[in-house]
Kinemage of the C-alpha trace (Angstrom):
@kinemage 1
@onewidth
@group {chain A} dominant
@subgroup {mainchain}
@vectorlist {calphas} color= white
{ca unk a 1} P 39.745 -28.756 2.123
{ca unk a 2} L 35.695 -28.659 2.163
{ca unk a 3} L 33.973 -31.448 0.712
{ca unk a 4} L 31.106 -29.282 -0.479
{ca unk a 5} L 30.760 -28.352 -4.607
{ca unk a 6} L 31.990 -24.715 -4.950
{ca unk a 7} L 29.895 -22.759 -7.228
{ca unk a 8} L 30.550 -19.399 -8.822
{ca unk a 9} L 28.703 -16.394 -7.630
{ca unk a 10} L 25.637 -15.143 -9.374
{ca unk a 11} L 26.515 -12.609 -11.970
{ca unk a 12} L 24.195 -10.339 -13.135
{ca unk a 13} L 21.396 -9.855 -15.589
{ca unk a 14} L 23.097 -9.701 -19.666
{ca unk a 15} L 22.420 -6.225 -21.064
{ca unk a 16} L 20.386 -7.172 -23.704
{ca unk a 17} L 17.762 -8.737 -20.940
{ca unk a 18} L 18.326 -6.013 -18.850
{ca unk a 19} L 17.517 -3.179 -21.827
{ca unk a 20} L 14.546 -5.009 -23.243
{ca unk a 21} L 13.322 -5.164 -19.844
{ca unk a 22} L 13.746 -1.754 -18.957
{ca unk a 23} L 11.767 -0.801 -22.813
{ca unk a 24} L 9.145 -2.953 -21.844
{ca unk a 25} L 8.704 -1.057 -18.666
{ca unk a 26} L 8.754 2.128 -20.469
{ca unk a 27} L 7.780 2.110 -23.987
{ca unk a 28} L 3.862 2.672 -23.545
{ca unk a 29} L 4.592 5.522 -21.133
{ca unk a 30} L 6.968 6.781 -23.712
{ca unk a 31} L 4.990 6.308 -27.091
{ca unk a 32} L 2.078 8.384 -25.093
{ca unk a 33} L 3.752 10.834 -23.733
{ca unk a 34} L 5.474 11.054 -28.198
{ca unk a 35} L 1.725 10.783 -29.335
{ca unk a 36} L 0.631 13.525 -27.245
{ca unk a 37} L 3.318 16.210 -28.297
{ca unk a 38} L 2.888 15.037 -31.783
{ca unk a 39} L -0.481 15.778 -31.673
{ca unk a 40} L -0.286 18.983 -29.740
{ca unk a 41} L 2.330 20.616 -32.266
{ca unk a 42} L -0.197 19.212 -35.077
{ca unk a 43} L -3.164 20.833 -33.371
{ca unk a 44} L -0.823 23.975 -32.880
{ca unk a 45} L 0.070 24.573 -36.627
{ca unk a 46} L 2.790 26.496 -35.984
{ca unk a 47} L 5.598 24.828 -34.931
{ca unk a 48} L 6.955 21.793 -37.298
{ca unk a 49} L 6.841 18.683 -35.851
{ca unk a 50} L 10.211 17.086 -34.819
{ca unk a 51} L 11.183 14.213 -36.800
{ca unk a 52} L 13.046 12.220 -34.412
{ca unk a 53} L 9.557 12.058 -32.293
{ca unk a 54} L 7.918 10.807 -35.768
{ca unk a 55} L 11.053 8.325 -36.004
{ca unk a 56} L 10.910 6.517 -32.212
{ca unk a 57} L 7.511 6.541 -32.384
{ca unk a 58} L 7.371 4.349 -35.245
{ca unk a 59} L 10.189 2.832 -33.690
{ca unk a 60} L 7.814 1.752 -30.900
{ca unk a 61} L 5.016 0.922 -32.830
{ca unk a 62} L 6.649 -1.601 -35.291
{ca unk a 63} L 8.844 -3.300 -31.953
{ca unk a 64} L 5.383 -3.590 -30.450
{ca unk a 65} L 4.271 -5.277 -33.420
{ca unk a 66} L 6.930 -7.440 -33.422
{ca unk a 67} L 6.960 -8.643 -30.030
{ca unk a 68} L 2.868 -9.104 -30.279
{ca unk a 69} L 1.087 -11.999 -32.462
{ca unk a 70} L -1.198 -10.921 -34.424
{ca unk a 71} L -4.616 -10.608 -32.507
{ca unk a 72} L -3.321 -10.138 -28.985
{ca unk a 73} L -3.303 -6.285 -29.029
């Protein structure tokens, strides 16, 4: 038998780590690209706006403000 400590294999990144990581990554790209449509079917007039875009980009918005002290925007 081998005198050396056997350790365990690296596993891999918990989901919860893993997700946030991959919002962080995306979320500004994302809560443009929502702003932008927003405001184009506002400018338009003649389409209603979708509510789910209203809804996640809030979403964003308030996680943002979360995750950011106050004065570090």
């Amino acid at each position: 038998m081998n005198d050396t400590h056997h350790r365990p294999p690296i596993g891999v990144v918990p989901r919860f780590i893993w997700e946030k990581q991959i919002y962080d990554l995306h979320a500004k790209e994302r809560k443009k690209a929502l702003a932008e449509a927003i405001k184009h079917y506002a400018n338009d007039g003649t389409v209603p706006i979708k509510l789910d875009w209203v809804v996640e980009y809030n979403e964003i918005i308030d996680r943002e403000s979360v995750a950011t002290p106050q004065g570090e925007k």
